[in-house]
C-alpha positions in Angstrom: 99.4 117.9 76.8 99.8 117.0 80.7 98.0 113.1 80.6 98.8 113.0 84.7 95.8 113.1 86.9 95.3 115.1 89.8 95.2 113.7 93.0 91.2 114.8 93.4 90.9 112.7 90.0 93.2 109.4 91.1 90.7 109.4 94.2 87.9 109.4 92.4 88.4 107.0 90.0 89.9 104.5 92.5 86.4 105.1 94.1 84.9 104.1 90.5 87.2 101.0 91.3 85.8 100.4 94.2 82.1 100.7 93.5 82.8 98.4 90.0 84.2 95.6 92.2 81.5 95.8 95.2 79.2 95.9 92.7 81.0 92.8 90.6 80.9 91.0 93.6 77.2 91.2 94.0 77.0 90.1 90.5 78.8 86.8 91.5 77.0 86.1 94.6 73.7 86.3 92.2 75.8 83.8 89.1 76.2 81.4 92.3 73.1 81.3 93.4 72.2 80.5 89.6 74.4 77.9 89.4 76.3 79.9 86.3 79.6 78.1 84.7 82.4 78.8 86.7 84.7 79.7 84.4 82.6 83.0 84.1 82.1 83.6 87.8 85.8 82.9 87.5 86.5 85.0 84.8 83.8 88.2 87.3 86.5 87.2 90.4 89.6 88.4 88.0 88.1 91.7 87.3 87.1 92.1 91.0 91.0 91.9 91.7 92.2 93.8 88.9 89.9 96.9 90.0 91.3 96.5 93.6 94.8 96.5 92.7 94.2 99.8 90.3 92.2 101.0 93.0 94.9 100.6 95.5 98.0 101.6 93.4 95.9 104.9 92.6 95.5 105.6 96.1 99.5 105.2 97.1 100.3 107.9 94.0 101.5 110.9 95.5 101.9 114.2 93.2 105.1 115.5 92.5 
């Protein structure tokens, strides 16, 4: 069973990445304006990071 992706599929799922933490930080912008807790638009700016770094680790992968 060969569990490495190709590099067609790396690319597009750090594109999934991507569009997940564009559109996580429109979600935030929106919890501001509503004055939500911060410890949840806290919690929305963690996952906005943790997609870019998987995004951006993704992207340096080169195949073997």
């Amino acid at each position: 069973m060969n569990l490495l992706l190709s590099q067609d599929e790396r690319n597009r799922f750090a594109d999934w990445c991507e569009m997940e933490a564009s559109s996580n930080d429109g979600i935030i912008q929106q919890m501001e304006k509503m004055n939500i807790h911060q410890n949840i638009i806290k919690s929305r700016k963690s996952e906005v990071v943790a997609y870019l770094i998987v995004a951006g680790i993704l992207r340096r992968i080169e195949d073997a």
